[in-house]
C-alpha positions in Angstrom: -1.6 -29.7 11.3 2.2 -31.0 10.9 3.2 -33.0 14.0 5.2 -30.9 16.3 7.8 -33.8 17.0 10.8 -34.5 14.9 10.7 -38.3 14.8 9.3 -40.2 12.2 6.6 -42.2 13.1 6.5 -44.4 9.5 10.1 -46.5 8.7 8.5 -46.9 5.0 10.9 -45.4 2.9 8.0 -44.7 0.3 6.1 -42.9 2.8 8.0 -41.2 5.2 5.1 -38.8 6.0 2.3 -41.3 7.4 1.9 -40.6 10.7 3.9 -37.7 10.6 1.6 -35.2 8.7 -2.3 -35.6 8.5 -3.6 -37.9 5.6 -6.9 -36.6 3.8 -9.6 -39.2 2.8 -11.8 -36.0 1.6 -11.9 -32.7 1.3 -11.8 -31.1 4.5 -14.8 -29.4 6.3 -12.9 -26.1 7.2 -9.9 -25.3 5.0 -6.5 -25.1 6.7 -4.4 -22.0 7.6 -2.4 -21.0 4.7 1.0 -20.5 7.3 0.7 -24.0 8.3 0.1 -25.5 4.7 3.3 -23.3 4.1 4.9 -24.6 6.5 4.3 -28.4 6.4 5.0 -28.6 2.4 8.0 -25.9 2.9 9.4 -29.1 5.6 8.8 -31.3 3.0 11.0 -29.9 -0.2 13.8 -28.9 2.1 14.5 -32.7 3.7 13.7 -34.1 0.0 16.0 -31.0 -1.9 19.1 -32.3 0.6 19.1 -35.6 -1.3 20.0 -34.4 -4.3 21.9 -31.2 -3.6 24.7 -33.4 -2.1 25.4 -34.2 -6.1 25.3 -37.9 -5.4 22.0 -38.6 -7.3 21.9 -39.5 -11.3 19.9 -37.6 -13.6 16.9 -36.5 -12.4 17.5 -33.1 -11.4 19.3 -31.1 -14.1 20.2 -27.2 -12.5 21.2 -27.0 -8.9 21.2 -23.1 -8.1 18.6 -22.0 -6.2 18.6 -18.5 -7.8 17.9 -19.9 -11.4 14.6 -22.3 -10.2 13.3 -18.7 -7.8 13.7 -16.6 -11.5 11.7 -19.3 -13.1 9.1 -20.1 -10.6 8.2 -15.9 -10.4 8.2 -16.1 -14.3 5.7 -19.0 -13.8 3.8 -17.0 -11.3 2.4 -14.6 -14.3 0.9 -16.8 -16.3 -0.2 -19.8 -13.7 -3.2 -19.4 -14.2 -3.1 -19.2 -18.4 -4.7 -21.9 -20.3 -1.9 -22.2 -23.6 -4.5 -23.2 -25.9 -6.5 -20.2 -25.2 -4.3 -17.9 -27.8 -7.5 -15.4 -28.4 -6.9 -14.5 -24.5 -3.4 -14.5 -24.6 -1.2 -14.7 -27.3 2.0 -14.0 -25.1 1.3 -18.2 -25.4 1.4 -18.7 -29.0 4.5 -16.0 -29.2 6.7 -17.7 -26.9 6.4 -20.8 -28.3 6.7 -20.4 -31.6 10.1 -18.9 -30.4 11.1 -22.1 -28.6 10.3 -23.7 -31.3 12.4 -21.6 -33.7 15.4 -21.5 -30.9 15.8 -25.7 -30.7 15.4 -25.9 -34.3 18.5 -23.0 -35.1 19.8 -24.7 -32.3 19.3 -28.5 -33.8 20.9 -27.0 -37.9 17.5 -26.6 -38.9 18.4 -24.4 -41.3 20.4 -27.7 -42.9 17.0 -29.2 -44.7 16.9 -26.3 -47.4 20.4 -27.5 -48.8 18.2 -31.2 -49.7 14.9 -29.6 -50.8 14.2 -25.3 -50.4 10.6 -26.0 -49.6 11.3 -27.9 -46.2 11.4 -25.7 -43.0 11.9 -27.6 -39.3 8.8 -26.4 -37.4 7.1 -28.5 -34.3 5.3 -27.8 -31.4 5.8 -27.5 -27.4 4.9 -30.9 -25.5 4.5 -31.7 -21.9 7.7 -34.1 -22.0 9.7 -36.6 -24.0 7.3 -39.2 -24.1 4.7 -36.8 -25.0 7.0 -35.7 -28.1 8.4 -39.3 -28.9 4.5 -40.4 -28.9 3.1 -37.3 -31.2 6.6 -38.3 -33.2 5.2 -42.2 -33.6 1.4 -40.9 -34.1 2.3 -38.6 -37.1 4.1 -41.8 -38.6 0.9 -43.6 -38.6 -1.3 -41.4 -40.0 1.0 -40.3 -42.8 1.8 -44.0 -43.8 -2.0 -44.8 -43.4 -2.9 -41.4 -45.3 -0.4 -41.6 -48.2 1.0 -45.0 -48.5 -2.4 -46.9 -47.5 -0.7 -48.9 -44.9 -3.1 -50.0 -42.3 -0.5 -52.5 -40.1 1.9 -50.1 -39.6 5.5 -50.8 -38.3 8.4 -49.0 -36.8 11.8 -50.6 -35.8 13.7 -49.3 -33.1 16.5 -50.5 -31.1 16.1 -52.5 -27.7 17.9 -49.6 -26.1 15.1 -47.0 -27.3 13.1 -45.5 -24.7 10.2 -46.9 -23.6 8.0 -44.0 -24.5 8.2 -46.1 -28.2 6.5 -48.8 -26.9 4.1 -46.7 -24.7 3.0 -45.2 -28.5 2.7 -48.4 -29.9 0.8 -49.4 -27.2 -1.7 -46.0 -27.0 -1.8 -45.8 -31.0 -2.3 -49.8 -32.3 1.3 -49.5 -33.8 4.3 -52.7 -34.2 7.4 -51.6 -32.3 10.1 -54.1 -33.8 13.5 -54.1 -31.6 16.4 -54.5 -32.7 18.9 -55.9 -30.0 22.2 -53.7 -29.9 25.4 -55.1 -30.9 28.1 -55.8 -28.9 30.8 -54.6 -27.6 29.6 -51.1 -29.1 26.0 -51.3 -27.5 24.4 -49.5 -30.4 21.9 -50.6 -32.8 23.4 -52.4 -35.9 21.9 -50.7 -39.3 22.3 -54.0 -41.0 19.7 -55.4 -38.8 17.7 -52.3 -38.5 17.4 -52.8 -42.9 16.6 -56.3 -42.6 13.5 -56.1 -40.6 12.3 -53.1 -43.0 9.0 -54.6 -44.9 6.0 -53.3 -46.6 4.0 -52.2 -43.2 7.0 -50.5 -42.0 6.5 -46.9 -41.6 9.7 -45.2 -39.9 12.5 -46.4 -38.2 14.0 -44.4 -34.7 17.7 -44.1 -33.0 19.1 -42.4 -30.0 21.2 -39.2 -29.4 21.9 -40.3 -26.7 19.9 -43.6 -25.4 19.2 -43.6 -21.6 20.6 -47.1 -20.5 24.4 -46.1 -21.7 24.3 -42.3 -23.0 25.5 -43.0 -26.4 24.5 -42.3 -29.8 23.4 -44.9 -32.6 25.0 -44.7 -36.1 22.8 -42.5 -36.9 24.1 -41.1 -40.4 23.8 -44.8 -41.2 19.8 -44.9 -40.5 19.8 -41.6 -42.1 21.1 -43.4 -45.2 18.4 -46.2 -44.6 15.4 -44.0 -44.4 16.1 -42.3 -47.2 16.5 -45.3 -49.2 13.1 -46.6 -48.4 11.0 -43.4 -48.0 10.5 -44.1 -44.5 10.0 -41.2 -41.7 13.4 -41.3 -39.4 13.1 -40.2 -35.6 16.0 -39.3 -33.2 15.1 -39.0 -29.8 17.3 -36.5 -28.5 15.1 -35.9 -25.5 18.3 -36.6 -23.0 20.9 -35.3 -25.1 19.6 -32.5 -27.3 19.9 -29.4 -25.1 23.7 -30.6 -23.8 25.3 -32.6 -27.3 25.3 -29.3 -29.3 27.4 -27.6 -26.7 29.6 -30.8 -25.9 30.4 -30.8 -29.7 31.2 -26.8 -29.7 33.4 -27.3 -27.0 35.4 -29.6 -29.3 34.3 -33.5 -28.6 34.0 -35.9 -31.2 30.3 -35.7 -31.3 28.4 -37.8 -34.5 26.3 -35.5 -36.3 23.0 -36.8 -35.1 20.2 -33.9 -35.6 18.7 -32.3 -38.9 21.9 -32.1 -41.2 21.3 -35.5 -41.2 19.3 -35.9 -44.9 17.3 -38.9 -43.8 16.1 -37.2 -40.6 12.3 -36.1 -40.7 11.9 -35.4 -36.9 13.9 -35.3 -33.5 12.7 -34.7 -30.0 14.6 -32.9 -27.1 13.7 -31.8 -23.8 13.8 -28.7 -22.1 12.9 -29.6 -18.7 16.4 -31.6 -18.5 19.5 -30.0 -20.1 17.5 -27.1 -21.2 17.2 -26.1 -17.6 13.8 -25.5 -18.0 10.9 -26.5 -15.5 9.5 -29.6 -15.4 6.7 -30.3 -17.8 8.0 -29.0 -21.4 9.7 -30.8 -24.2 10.1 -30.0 -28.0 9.4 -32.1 -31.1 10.7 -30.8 -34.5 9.6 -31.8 -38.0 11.4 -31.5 -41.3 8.2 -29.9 -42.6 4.2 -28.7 -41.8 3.6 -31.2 -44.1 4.3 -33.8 -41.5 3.5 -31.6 -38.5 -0.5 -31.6 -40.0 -0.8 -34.9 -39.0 0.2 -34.0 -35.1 -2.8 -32.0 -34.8 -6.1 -32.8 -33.7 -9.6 -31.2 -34.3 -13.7 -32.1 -33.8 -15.1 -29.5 -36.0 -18.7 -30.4 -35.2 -18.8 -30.7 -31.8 -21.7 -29.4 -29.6 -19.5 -27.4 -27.3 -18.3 -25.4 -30.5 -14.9 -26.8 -33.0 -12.1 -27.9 -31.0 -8.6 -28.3 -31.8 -5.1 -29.1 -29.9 -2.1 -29.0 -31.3 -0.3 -32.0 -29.5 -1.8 -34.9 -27.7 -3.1 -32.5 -24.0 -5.6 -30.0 -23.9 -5.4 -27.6 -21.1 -1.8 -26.5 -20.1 -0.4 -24.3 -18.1 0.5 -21.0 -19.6 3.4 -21.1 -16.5 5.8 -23.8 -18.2 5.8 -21.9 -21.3 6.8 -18.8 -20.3 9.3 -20.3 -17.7 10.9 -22.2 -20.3 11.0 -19.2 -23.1 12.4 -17.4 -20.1 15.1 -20.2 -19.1 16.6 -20.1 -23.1 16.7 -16.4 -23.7 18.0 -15.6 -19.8 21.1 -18.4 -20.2 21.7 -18.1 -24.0 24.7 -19.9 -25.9 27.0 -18.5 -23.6 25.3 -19.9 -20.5 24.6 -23.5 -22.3 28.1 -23.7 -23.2 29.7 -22.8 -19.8 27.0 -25.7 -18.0 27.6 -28.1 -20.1 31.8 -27.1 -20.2 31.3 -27.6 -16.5 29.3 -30.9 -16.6 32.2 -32.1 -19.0 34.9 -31.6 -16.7 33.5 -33.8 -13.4 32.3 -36.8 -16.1 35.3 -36.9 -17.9 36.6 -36.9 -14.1 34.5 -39.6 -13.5 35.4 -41.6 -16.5 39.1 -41.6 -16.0 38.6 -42.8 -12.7 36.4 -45.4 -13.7 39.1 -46.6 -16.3 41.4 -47.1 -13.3 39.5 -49.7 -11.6 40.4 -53.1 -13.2 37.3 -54.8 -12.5 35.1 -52.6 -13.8 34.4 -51.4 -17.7 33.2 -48.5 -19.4 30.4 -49.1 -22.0 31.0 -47.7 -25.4 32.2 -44.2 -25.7 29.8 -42.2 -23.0 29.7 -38.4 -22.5 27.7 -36.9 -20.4 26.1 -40.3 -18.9 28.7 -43.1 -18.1 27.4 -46.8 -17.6 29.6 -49.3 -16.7 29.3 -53.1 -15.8 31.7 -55.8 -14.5 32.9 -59.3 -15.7 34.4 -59.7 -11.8 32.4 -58.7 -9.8 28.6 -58.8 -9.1 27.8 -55.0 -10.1 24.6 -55.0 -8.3 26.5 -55.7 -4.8 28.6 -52.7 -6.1 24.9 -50.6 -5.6 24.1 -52.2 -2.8 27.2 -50.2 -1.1 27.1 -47.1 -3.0 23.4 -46.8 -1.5 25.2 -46.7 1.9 27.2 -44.3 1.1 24.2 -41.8 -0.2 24.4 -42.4 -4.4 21.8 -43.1 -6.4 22.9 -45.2 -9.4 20.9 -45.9 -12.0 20.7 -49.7 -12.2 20.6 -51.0 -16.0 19.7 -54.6 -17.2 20.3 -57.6 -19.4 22.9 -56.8 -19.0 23.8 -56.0 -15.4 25.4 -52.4 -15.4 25.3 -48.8 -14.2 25.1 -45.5 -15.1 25.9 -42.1 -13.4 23.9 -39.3 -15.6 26.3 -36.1 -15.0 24.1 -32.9 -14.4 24.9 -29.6 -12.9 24.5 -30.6 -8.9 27.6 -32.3 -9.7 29.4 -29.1 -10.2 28.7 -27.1 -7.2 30.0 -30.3 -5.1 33.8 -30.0 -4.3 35.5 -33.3 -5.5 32.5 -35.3 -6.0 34.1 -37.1 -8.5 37.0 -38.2 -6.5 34.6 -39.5 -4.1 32.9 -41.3 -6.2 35.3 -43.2 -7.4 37.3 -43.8 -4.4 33.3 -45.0 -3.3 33.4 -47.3 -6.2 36.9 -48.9 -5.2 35.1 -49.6 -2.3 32.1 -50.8 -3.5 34.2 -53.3 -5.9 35.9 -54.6 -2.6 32.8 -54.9 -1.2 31.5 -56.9 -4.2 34.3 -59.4 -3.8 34.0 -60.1 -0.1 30.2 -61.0 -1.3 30.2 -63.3 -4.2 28.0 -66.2 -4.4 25.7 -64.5 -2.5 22.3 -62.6 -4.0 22.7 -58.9 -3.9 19.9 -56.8 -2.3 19.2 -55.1 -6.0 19.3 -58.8 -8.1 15.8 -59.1 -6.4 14.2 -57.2 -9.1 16.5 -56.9 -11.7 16.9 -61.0 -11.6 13.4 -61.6 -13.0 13.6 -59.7 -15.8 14.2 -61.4 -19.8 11.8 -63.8 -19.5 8.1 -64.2 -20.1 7.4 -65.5 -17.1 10.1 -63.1 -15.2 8.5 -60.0 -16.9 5.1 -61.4 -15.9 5.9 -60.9 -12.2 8.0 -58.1 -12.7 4.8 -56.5 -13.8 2.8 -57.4 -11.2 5.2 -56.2 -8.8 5.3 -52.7 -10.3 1.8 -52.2 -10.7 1.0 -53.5 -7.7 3.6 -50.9 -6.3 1.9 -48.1 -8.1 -1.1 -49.3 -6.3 0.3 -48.7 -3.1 1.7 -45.9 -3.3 -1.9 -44.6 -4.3 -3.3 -46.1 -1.4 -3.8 -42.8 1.3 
């Protein structure tokens, strides 16, 4: 049962609710009363909700009305319960998903890969999340290189700036990720070098549209050009920027093509739990044909239990997502995508301008919808250290030290959050000053990294953290 009092009897940050609400070791004798479960979890969303409702956090949470996440938890209420892969029971699954599917890729110029061969047609599968559809991305590489090209070692190059869901598939699937550092002062991958590390094991190469550090897009119709030269597969992970860039170029900004009327381009990834406004849990992963697709799914035909086959990389899923998400793209349609992300436009370019106007601090590249930004003047981890006082939660970046503020749609019910910001940041920059030459409360982390021995006890520190935080 909740405690009755209001103070906090923990001052860990990370676990605000020791002490203050009872901790199970095991399953209780007698189950609780429903009311006070209600109640005690109810306590818990509001106080964490009021973080990021005041528009001050990056990223994370991508719609803010309260209407739009009630319509899509009762659409998840119907088919809670549904196990996706079970499309004999109900094949609501199989239709909904096949039209999420067909949606991203109309929505992604699918219809583009006919004009280079008329037997091509974008298909994919639904996925729990980016990594999930970056890592089936990375396993279909292998097994297509290993199947038709007889390459056992394979390779695929990717810049530095990639996400780390690459890696996590090299790691999982026995494959060589080869980074390629970006260039400077662009901070995008340079094709030049991406072509030079090509060799006989390498199986595909990747770019971002747009990467998470800085929000921008790689020269992609450049890679596109490199893949095709050396019949290599060609991934763009659009999972932050696929569900917002088509709308941001609609609405008339210089937006690089970066999806599949690029020739080269054999299969992209883009979330719909972020600017899809979908719940969280769902992502999409497109392929130029079921040719490559095949190699995504999985089956044991003579297994005890009976044959069994998934489609992407988990078994059981929950019918919910899937119809939440179907729900979210047909309920907002164009219209609805295009007036968000008109409105998410309007408070970053807001918050760009303003960022422009403070000397000592620099935009990186050309950023849309996310803008990073680092210093040569001031130590821009001091600058957190007082934009954490004043409620915002930057995303801190590395080697180098930067920034960024990912622009979603809290931003946009809060009145003049970007002049706050910024007049914040003027502060924080002052702030900076009066501190230098001394360590700033974020280098502490941040300052081990880009070494082998840093990223040694940068490691240890994390996964001892992860620890932790499973400890009851």
């Amino acid at each position: 049962m909740a405690d009755q009092t209001s103070e906090k009897q923990s001052v860990d940050p990370n676990k605000p609710y020791k002490g203050r609400f009872k901790s199970y070791h095991r399953i209780p004798e007698k189950g609780r009363d429903k009311k006070d479960i209600l109640n005690e979890l109810s306590i818990m969303a509001e106080e964490e909700n009021m973080k990021w409702k005041t528009g001050q956090v990056s990223g994370t949470f991508y719609h803010a009305e309260d209407e739009h996440r009630r319509f899509l938890n009762e659409i998840f209420s119907f088919f809670s319960h549904v196990n996706t892969i079970q499309f004999d029971l109900c094949p609501s699954m199989f239709k909904m998903e096949s039209e999420i599917i067909s949606m991203t890729a109309n929505m992604l110029h699918g219809d583009a890969v006919k004009k280079q061969n008329p037997e091509d047609e974008v298909c994919g599968t639904v996925t729990s999340g980016g990594s999930e559809s970056i890592m089936m991305a990375m396993k279909v590489y292998r097994d297509w290189a290993r199947a038709e090209k007889k390459i056992s070692n394979p390779e695929i190059i990717m810049p530095d700036t990639a996400h780390p869901a690459f890696d996590k598939a090299g790691k999982y699937f026995g494959i060589k990720m080869v980074h390629i550092p970006v260039s400077l002062p662009d901070f995008r991958v340079d094709p030049r070098a991406v072509e030079q590390a090509i060799n006989k094991n390498t199986v595909a190469i990747a770019g971002s549209a747009g990467n998470y550090p800085y929000g921008l897009i790689d020269p992609l119709q450049d890679l596109s050009d490199i893949a095709l030269r050396h019949k290599i597969g060609f991934h763009v992970d659009g999972c932050l920027g696929g569900f917002i860039l088509p709308w941001i170029e609609k609405l008339g900004y210089d937006i690089p093509v970066f999806d599949f009327r690029l020739p080269g381009l054999t299969s992209i990834s883009a979330d719909t739990h972020k600017y899809g406004f979908a719940l969280k849990g769902t992502s999409v992963v497109l392929y130029r044909n079921n040719k490559l697709r095949r190699y995504q799914y999985f089956n044991v035909p003579d297994w005890p239990g009976g044959m069994y086959a998934s489609p992407t990389g988990a078994g059981s899923r929950s019918g919910g997502l899937t119809a939440a998400t179907w729900s979210a793209l047909v309920y907002l349609g164009e219209e609805g995508y295009l007036q968000g992300a008109k409105a998410i436009m309007n408070v970053a370019d807001q918050i760009k301008k303003g960022i422009q106007d403070i000397p000592e601090l620099k935009l990186i590249g050309e950023p849309t919808f996310v803008i990073s930004f680092r210093s040569e003047e001031v130590d821009i981890y001091h600058v957190n250290d007082y934009m954490k006082t004043k409620g915002w939660r930057f995303n801190c970046l590395q080697l180098p030290p930067a920034m960024h503020f990912c622009v979603t749609m809290p931003q946009i019910f809060v009145p003049d959050v970007a002049k706050r910001m910024i007049s914040d940041l003027k502060e924080g920059v002052s702030y900076a000053k009066s501190k230098a030459g001394t360590v700033a409360k974020t280098t502490a982390l941040y300052g081990l990294a880009g070494t082998m021995e840093g990223n040694e006890q940068v490691t240890e520190l994390i996964f001892g953290f992860f620890d932790y935080l499973y400890a009851v």
